[in-house]
PQR file of N, CA, C, O and H, with PARSE charges and radii, in Angstrom:
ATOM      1  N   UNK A   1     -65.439  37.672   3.685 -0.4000 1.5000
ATOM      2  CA  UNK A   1     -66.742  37.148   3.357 -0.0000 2.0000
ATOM      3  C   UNK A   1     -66.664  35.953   2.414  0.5500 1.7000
ATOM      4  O   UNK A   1     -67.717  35.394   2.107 -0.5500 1.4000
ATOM      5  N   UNK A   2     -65.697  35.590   2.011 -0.4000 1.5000
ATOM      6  CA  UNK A   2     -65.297  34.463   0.932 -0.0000 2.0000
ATOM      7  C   UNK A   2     -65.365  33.417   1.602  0.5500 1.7000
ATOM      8  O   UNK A   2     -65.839  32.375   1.150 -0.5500 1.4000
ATOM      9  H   UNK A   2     -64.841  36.044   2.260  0.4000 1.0000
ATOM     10  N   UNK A   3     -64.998  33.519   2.529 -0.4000 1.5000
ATOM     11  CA  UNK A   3     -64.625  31.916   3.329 -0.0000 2.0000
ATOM     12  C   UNK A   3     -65.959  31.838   4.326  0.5500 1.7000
ATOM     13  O   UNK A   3     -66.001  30.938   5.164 -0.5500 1.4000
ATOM     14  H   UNK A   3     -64.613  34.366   2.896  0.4000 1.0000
ATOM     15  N   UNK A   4     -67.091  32.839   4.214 -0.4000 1.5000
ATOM     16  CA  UNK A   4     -68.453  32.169   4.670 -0.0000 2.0000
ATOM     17  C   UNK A   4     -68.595  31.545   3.415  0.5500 1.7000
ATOM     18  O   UNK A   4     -68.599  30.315   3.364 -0.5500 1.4000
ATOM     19  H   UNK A   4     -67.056  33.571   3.534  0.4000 1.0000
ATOM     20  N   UNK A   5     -68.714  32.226   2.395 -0.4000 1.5000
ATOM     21  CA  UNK A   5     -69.509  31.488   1.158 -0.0000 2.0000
ATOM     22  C   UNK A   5     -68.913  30.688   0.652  0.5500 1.7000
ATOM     23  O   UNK A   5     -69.369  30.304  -0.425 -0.5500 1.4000
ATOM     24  H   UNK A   5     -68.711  33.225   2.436  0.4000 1.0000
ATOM     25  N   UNK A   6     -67.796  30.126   1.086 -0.4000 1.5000
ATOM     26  CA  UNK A   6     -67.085  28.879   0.861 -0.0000 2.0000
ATOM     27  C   UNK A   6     -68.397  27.393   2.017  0.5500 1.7000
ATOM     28  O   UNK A   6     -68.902  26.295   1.782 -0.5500 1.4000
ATOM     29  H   UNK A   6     -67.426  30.437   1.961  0.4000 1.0000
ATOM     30  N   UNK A   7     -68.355  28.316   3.111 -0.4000 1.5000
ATOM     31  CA  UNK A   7     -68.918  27.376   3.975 -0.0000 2.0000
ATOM     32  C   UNK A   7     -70.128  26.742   3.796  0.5500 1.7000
ATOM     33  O   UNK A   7     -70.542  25.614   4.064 -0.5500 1.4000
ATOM     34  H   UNK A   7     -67.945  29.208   3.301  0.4000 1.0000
ATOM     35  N   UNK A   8     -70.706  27.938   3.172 -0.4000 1.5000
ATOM     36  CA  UNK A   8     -72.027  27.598   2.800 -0.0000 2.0000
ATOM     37  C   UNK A   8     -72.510  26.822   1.749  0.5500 1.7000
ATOM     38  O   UNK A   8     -73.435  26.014   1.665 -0.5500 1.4000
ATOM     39  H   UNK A   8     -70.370  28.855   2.955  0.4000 1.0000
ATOM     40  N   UNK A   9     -71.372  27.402   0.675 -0.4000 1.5000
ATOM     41  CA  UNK A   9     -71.765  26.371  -0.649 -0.0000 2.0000
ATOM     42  C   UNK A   9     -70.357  26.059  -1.230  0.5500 1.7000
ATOM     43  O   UNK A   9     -69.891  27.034  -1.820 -0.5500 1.4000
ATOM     44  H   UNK A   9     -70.621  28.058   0.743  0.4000 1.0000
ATOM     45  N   UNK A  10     -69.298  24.612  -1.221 -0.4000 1.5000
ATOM     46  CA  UNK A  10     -68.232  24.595  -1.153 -0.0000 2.0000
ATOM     47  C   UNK A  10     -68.263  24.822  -2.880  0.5500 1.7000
ATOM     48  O   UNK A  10     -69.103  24.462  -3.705 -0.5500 1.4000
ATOM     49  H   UNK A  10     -69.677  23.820  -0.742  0.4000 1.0000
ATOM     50  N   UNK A  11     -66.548  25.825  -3.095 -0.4000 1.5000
ATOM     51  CA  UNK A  11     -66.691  25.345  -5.351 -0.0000 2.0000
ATOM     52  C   UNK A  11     -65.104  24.587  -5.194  0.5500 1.7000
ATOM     53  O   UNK A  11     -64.039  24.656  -4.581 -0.5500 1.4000
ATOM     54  H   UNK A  11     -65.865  26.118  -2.426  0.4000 1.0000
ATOM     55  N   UNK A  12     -65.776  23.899  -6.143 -0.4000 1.5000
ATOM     56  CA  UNK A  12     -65.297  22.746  -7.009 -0.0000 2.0000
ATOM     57  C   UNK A  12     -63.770  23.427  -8.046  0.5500 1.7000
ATOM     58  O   UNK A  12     -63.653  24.075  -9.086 -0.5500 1.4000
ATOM     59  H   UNK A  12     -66.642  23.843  -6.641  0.4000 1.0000
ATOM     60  N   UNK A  13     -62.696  22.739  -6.894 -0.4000 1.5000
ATOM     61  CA  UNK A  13     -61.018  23.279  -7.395 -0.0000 2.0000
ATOM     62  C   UNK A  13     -60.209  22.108  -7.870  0.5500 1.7000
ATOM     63  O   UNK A  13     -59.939  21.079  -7.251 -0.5500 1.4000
ATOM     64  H   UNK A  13     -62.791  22.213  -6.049  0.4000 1.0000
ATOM     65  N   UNK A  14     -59.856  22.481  -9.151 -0.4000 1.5000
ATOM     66  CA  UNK A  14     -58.940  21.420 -10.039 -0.0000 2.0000
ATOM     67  C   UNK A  14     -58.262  20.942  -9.742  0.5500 1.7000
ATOM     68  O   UNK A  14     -57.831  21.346  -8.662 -0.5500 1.4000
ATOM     69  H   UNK A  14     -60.075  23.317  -9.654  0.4000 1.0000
ATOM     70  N   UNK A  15     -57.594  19.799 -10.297 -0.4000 1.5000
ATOM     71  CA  UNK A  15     -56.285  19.045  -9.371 -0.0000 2.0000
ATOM     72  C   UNK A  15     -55.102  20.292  -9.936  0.5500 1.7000
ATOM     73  O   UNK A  15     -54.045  20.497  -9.338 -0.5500 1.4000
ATOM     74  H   UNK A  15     -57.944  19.471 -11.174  0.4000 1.0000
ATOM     75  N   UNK A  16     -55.449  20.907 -10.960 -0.4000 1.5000
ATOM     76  CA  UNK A  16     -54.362  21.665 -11.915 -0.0000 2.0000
ATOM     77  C   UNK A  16     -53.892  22.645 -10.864  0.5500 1.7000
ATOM     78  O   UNK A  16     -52.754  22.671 -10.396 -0.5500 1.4000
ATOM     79  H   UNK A  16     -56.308  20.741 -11.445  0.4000 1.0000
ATOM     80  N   UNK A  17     -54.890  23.447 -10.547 -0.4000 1.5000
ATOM     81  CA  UNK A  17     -54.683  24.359  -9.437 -0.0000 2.0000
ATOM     82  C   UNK A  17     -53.960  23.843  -8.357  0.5500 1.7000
ATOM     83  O   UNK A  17     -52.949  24.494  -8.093 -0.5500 1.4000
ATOM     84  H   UNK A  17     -55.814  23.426 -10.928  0.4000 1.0000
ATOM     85  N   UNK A  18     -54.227  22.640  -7.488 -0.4000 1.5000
ATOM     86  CA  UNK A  18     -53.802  22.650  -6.364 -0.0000 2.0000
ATOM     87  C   UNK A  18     -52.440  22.150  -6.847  0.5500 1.7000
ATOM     88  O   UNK A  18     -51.595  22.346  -5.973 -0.5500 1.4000
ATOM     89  H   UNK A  18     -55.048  22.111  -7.702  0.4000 1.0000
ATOM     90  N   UNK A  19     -51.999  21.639  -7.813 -0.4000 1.5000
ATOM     91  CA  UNK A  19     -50.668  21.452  -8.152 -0.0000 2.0000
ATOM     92  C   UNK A  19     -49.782  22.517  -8.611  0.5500 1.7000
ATOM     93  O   UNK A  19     -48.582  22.485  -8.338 -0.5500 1.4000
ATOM     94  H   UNK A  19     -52.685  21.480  -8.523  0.4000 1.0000
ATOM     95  N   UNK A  20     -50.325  23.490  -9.319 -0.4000 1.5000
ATOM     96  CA  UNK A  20     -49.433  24.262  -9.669 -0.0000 2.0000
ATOM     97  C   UNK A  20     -49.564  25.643  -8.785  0.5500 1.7000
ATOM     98  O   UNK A  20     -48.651  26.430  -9.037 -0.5500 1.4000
ATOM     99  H   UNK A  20     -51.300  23.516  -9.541  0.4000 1.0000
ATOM    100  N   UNK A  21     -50.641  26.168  -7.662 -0.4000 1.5000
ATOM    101  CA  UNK A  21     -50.765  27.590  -6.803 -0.0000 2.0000
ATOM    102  C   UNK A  21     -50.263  26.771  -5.542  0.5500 1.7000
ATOM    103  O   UNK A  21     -49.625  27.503  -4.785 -0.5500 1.4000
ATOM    104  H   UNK A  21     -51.382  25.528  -7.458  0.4000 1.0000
ATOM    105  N   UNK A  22     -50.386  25.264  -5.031 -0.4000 1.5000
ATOM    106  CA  UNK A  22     -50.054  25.404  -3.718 -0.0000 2.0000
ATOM    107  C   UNK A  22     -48.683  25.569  -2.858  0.5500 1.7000
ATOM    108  O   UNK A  22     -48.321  26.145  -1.832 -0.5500 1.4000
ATOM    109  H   UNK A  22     -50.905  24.670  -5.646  0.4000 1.0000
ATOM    110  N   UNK A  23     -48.009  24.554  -4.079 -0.4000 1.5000
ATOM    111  CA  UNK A  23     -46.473  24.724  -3.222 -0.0000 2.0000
ATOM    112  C   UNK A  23     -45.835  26.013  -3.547  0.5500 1.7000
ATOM    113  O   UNK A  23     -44.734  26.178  -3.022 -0.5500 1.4000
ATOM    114  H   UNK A  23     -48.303  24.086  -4.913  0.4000 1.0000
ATOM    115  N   UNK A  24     -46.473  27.376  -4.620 -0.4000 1.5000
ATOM    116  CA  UNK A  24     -45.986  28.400  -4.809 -0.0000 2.0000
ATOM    117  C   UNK A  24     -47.119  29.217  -3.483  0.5500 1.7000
ATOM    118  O   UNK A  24     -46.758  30.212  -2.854 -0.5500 1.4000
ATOM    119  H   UNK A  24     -47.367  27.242  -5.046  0.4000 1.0000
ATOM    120  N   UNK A  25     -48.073  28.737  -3.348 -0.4000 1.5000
ATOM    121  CA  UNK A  25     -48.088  29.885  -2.139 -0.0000 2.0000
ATOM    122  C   UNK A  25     -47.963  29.689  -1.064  0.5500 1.7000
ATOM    123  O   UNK A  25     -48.160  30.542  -0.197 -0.5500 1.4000
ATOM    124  H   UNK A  25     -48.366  27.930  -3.859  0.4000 1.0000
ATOM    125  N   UNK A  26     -47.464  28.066  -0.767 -0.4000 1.5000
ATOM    126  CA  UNK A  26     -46.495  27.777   0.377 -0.0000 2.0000
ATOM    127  C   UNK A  26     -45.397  28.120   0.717  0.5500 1.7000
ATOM    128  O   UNK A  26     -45.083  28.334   1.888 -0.5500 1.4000
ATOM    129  H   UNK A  26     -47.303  27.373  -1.471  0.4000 1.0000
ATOM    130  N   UNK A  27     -44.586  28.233  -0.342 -0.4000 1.5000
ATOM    131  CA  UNK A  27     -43.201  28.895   0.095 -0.0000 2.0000
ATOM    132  C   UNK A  27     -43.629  30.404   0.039  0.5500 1.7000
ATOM    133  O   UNK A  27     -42.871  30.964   0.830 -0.5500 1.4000
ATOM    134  H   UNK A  27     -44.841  28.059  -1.293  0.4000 1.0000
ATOM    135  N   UNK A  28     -44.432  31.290  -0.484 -0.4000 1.5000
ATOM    136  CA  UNK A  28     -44.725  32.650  -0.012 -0.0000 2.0000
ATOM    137  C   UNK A  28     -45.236  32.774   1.234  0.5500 1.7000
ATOM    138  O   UNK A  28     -45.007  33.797   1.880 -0.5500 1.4000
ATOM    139  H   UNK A  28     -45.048  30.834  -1.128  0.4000 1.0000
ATOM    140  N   UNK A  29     -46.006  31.740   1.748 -0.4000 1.5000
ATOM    141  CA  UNK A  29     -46.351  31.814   3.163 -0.0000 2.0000
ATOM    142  C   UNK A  29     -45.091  31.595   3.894  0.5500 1.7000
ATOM    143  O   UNK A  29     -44.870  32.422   4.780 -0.5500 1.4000
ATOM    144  H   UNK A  29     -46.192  30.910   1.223  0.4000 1.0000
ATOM    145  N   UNK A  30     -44.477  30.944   3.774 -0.4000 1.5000
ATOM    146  CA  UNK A  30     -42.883  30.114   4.567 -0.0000 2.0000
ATOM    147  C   UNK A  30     -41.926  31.475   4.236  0.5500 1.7000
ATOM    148  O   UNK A  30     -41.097  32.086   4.909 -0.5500 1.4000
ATOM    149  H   UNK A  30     -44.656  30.273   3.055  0.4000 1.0000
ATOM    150  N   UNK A  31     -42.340  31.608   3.163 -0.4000 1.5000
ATOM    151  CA  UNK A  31     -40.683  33.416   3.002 -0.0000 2.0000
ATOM    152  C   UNK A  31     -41.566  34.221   4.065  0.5500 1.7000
ATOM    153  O   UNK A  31     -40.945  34.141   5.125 -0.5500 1.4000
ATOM    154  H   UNK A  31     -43.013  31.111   2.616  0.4000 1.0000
ATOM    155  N   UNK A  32     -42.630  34.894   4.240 -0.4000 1.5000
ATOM    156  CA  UNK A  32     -43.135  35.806   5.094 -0.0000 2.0000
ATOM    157  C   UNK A  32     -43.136  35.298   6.379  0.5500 1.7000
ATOM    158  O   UNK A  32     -43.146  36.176   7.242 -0.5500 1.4000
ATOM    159  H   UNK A  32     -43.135  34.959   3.379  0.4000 1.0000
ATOM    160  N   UNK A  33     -43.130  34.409   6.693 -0.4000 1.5000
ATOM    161  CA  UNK A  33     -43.269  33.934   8.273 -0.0000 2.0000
ATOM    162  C   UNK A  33     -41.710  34.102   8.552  0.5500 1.7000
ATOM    163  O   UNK A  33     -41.559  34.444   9.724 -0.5500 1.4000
ATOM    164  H   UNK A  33     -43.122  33.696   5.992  0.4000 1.0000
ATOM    165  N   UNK A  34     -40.286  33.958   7.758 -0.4000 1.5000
ATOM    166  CA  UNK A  34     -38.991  33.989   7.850 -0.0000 2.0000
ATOM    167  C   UNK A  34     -38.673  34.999   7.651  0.5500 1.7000
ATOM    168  O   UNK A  34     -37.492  35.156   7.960 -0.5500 1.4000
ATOM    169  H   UNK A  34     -40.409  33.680   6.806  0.4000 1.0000
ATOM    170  N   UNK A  35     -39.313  36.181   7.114 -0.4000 1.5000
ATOM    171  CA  UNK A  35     -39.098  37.411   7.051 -0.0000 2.0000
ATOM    172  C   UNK A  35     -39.930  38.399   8.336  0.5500 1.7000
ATOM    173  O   UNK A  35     -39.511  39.435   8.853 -0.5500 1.4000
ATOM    174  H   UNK A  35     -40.272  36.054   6.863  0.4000 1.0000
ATOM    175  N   UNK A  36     -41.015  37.785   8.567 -0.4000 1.5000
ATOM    176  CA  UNK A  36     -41.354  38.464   9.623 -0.0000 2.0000
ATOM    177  C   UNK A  36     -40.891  38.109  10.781  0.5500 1.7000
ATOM    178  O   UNK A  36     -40.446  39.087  11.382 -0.5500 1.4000
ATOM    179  H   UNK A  36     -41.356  36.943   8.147  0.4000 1.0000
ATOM    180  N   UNK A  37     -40.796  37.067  11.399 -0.4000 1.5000
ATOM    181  CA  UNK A  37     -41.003  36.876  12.677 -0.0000 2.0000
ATOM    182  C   UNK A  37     -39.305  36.324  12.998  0.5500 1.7000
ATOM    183  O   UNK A  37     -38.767  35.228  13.151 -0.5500 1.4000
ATOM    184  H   UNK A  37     -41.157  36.272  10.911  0.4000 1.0000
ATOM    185  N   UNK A  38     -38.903  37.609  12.995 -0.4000 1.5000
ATOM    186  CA  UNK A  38     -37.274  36.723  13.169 -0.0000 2.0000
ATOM    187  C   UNK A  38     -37.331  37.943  14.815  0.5500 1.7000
ATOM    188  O   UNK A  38     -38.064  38.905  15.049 -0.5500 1.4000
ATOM    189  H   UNK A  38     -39.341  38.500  12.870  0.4000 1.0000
ATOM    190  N   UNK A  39     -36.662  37.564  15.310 -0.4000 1.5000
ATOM    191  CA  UNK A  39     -36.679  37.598  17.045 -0.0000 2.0000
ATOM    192  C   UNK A  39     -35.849  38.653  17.392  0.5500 1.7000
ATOM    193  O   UNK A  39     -35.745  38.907  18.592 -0.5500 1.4000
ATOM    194  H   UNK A  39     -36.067  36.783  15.120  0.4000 1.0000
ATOM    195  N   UNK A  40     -35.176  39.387  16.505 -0.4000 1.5000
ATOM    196  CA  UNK A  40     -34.174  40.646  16.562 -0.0000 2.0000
ATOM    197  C   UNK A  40     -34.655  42.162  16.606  0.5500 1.7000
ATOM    198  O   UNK A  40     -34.209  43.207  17.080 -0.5500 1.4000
ATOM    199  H   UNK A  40     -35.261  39.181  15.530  0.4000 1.0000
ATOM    200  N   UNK A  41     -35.935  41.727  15.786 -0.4000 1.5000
ATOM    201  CA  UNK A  41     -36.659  43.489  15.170 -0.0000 2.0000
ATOM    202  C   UNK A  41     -37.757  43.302  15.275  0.5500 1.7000
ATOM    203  O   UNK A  41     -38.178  44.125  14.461 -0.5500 1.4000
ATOM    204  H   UNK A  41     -36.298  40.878  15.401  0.4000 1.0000
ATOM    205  N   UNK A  42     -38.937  42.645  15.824 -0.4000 1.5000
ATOM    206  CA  UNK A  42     -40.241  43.162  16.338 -0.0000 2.0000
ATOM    207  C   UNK A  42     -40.881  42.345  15.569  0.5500 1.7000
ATOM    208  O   UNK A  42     -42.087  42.526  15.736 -0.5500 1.4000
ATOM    209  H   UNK A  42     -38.595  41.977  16.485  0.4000 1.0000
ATOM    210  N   UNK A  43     -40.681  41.564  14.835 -0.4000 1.5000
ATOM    211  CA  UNK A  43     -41.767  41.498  13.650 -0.0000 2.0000
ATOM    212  C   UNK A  43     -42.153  42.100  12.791  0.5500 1.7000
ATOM    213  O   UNK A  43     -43.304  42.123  12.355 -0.5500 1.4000
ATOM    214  H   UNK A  43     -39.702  41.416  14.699  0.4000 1.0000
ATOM    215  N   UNK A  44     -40.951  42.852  12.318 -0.4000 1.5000
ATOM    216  CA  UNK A  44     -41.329  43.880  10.497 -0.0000 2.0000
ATOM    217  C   UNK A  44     -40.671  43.674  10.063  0.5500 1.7000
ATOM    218  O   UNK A  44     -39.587  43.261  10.475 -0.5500 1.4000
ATOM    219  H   UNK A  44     -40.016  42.833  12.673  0.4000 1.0000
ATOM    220  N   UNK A  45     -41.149  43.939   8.610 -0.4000 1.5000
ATOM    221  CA  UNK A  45     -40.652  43.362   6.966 -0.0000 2.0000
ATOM    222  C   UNK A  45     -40.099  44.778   6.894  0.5500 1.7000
ATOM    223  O   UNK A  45     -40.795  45.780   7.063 -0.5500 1.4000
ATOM    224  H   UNK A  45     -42.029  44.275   8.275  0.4000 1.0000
ATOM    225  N   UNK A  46     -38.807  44.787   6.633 -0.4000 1.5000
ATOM    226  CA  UNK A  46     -38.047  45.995   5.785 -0.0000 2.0000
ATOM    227  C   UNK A  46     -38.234  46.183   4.830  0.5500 1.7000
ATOM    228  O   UNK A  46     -38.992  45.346   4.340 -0.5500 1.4000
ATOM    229  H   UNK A  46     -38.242  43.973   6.496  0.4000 1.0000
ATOM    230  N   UNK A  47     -37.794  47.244   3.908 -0.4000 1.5000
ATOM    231  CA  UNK A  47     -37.945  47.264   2.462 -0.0000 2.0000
ATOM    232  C   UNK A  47     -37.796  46.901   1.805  0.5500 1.7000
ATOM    233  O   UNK A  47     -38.516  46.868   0.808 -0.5500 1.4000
ATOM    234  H   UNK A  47     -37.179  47.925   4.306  0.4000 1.0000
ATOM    235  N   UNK A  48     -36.352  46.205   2.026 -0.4000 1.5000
ATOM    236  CA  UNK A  48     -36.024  44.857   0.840 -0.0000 2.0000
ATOM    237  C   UNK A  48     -36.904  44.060   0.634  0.5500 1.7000
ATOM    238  O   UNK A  48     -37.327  43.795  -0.491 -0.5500 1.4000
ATOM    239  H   UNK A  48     -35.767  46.233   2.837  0.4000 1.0000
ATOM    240  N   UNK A  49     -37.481  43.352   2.124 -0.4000 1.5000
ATOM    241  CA  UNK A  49     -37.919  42.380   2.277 -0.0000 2.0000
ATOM    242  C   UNK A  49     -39.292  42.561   1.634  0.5500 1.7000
ATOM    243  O   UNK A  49     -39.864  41.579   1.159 -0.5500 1.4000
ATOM    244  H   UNK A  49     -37.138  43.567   3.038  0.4000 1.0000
ATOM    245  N   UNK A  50     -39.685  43.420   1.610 -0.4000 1.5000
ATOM    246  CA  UNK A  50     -41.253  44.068   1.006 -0.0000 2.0000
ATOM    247  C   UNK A  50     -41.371  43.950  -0.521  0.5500 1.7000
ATOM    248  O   UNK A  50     -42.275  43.623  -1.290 -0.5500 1.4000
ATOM    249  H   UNK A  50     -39.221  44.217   1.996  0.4000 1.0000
ATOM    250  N   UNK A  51     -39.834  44.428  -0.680 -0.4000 1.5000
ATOM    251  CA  UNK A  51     -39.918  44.454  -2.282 -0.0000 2.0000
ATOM    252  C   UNK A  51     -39.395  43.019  -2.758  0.5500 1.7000
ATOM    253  O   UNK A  51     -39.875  42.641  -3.828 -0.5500 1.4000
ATOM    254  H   UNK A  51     -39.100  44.694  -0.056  0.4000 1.0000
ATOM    255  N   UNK A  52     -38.838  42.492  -2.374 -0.4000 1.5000
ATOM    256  CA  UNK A  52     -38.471  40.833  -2.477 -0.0000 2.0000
ATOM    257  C   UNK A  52     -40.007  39.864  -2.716  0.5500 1.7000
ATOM    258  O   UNK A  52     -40.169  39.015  -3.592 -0.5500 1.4000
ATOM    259  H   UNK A  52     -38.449  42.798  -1.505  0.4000 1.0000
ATOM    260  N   UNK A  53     -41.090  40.315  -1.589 -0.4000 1.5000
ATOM    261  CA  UNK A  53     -42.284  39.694  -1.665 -0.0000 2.0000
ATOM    262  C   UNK A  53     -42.941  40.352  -2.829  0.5500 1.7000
ATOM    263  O   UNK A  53     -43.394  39.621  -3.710 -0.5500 1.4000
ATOM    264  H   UNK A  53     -40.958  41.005  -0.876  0.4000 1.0000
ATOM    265  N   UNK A  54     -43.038  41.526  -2.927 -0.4000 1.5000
ATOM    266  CA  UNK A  54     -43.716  41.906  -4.225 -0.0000 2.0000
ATOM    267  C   UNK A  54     -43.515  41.758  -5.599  0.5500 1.7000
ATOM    268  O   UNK A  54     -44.277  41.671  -6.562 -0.5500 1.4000
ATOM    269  H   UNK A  54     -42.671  42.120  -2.211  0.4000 1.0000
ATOM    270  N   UNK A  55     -41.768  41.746  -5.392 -0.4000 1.5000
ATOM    271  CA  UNK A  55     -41.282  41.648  -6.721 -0.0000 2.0000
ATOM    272  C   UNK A  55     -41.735  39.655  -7.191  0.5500 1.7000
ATOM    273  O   UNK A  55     -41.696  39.216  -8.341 -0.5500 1.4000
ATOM    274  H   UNK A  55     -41.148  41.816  -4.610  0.4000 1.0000
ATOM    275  N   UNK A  56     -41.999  39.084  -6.324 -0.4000 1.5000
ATOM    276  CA  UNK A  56     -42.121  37.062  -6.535 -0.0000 2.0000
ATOM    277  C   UNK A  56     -43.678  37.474  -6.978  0.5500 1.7000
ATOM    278  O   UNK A  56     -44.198  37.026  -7.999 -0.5500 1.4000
ATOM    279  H   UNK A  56     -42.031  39.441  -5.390  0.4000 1.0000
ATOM    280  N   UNK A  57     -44.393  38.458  -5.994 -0.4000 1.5000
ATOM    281  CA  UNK A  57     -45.730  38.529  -6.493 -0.0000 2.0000
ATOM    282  C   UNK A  57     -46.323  38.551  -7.812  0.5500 1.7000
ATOM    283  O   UNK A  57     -47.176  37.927  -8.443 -0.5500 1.4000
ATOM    284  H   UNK A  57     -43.970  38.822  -5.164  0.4000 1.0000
ATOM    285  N   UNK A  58     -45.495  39.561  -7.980 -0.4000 1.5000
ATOM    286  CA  UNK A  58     -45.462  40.153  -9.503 -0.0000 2.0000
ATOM    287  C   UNK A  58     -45.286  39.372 -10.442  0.5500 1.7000
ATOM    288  O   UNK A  58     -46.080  39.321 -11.382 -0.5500 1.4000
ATOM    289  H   UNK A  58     -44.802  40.068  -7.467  0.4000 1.0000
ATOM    290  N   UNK A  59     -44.296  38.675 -10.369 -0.4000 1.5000
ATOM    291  CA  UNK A  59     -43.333  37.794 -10.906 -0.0000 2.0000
ATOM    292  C   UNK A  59     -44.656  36.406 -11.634  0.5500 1.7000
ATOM    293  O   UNK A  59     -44.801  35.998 -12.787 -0.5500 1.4000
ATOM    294  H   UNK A  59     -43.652  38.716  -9.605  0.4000 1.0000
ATOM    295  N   UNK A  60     -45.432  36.021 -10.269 -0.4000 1.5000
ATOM    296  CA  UNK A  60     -45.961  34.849 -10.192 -0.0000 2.0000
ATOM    297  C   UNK A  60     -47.298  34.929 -11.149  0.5500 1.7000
ATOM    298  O   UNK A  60     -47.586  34.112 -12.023 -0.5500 1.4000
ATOM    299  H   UNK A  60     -45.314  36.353  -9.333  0.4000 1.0000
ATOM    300  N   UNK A  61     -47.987  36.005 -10.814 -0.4000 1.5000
ATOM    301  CA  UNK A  61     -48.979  37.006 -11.459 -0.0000 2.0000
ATOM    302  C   UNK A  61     -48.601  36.975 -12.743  0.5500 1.7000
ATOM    303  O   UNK A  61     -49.476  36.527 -13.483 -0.5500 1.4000
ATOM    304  H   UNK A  61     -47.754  36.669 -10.104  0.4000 1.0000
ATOM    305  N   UNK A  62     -47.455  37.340 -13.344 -0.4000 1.5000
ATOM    306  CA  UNK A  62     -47.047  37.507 -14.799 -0.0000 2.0000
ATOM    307  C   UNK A  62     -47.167  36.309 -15.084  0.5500 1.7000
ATOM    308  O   UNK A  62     -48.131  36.003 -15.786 -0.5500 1.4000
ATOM    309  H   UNK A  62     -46.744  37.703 -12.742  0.4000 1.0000
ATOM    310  N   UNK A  63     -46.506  35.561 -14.765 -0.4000 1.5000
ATOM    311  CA  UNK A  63     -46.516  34.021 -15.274 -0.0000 2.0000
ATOM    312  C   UNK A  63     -47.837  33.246 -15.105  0.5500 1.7000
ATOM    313  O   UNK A  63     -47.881  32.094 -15.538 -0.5500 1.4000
ATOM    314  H   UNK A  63     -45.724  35.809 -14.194  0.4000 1.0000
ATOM    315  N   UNK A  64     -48.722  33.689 -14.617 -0.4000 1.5000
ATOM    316  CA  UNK A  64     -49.884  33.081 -14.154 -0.0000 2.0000
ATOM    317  C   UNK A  64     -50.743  33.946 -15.776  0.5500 1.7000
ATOM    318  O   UNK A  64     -51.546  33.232 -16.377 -0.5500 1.4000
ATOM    319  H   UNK A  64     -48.686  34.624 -14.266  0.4000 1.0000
ATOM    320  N   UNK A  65     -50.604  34.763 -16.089 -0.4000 1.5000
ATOM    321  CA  UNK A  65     -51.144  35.480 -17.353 -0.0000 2.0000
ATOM    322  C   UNK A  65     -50.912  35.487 -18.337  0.5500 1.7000
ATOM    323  O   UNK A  65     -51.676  35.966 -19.175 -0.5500 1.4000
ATOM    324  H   UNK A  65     -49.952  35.343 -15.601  0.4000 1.0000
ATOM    325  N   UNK A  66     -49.555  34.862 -18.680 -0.4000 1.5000
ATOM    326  CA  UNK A  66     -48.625  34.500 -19.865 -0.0000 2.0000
ATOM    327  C   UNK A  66     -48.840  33.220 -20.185  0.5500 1.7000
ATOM    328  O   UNK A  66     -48.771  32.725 -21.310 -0.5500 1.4000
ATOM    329  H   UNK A  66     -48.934  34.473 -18.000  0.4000 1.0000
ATOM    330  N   UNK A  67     -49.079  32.742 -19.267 -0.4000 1.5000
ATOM    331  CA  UNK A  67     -49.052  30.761 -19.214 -0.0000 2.0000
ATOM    332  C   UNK A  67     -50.673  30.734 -19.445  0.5500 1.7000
ATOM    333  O   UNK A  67     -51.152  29.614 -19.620 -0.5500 1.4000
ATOM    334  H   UNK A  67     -49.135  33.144 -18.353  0.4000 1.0000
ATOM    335  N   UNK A  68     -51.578  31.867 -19.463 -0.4000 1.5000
ATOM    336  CA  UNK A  68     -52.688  30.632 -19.294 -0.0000 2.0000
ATOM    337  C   UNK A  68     -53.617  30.261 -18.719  0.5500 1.7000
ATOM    338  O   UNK A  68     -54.613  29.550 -18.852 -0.5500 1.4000
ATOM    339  H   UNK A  68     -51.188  32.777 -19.321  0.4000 1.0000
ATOM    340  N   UNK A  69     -52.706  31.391 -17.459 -0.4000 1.5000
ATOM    341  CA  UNK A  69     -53.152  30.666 -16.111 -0.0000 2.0000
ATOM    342  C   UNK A  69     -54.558  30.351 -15.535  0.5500 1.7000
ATOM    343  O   UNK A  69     -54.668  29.771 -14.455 -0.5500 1.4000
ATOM    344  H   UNK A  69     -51.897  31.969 -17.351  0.4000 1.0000
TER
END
């Protein structure tokens, strides 16, 4: 429902933000697309791979709360 009410009434995002969340949730988009879709096993994230994404999550989250963010 966010991205109607984006449509409807656009909000106003910092240059700060798009410099410092995009190329970090680009390469989280780019690790999950390389973790999922590899052509051997169906398209699933193993456990490592689960905890690898959660543990950057976490990671990013902390630093996003420590810094300021």
């Amino acid at each position: 429902m966010v991205g109607v009410a984006g449509l409807i009434q656009p909000a106003a995002v910092s240059a700060d933000l798009l410099h410092r969340d995009m190329p970090i949730l680009m390469a989280f988009t780019l690790l999950l697309i390389a973790f999922g879709f590899r052509w051997r096993r169906d398209g699933r994230i193993n456990r490592l791979e689960g905890a690898i994404l959660i543990a950057l999550w976490l990671a990013y989250t902390v630093y996003l709360v420590t810094a300021g963010g």
